[in-house]
C-alpha positions in Angstrom: -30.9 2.3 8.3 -28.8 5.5 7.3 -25.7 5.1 8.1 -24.5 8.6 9.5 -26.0 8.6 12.5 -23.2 9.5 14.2 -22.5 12.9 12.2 -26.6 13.8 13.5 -25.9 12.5 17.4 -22.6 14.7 17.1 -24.5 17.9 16.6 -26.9 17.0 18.4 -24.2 16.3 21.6 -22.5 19.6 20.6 -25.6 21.8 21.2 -26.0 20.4 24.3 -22.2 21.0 25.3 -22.7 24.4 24.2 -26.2 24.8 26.2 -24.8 23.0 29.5 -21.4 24.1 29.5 -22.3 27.7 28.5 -19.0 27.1 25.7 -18.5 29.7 23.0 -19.9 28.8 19.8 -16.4 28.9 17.9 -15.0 26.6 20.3 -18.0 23.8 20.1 -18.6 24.4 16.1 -14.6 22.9 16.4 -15.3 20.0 18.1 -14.5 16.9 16.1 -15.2 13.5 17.7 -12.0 13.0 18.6 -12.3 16.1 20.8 -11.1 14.9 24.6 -13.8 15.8 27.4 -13.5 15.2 30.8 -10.5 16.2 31.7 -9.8 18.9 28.8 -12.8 20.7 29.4 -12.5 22.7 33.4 -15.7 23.3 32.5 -17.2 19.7 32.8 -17.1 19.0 36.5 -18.8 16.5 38.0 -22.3 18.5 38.2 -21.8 19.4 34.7 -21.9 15.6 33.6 -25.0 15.1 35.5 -26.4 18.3 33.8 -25.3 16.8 30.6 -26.8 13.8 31.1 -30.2 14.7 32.2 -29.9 17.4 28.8 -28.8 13.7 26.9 -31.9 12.0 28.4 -34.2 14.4 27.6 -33.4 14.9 24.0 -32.6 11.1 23.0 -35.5 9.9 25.4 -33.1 7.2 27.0 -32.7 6.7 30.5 -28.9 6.3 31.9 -28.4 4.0 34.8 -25.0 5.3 36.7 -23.5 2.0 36.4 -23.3 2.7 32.7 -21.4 5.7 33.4 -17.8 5.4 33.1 -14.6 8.0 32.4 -14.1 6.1 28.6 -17.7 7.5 28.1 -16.7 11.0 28.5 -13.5 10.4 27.0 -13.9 12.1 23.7 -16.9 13.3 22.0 -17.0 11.0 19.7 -17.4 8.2 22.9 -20.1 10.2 24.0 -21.9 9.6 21.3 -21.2 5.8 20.5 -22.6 5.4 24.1 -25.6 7.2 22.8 -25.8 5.5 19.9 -25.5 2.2 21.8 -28.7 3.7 24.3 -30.7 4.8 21.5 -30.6 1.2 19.4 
């Protein structure tokens, strides 16, 4: 297994930040995955996650059950995308 899948599922999350949060490309090309989220961003409100992760669904074919959801998930990007990684395994 390649083992940078991280660097591909952050891009990947970024795009859809961008997409679903309607963000300005300079400020989602500076993301890092120690970027906080909930909480940092005003723009990810409580519809915004479930945008986000009906956009994270679709593109990673994985299907989130709620209970999975927690605030350490949306903590940081790079959270995000162990979860994903994690979901997609």
């Amino acid at each position: 297994m390649n083992h940078k899948p991280e660097s591909s599922v952050l891009e990947t999350l970024k795009l859809l930040l961008a997409e679903v949060l309607s963000l300005p490309e300079e400020q989602v090309s500076a993301m890092q995955s120690d970027t906080p989220l909930f909480g940092a961003l005003p723009e990810l409100d409580s519809m915004a996650v479930v945008a986000l992760l009906t956009a994270i669904e679709h593109q990673f074919g994985i299907t989130v059950d709620d209970a999975e959801i927690t605030a350490e998930t949306f903590e940081t990007l790079g959270s995000l995308a162990k979860f994903i990684e994690t979901q997609t395994a």
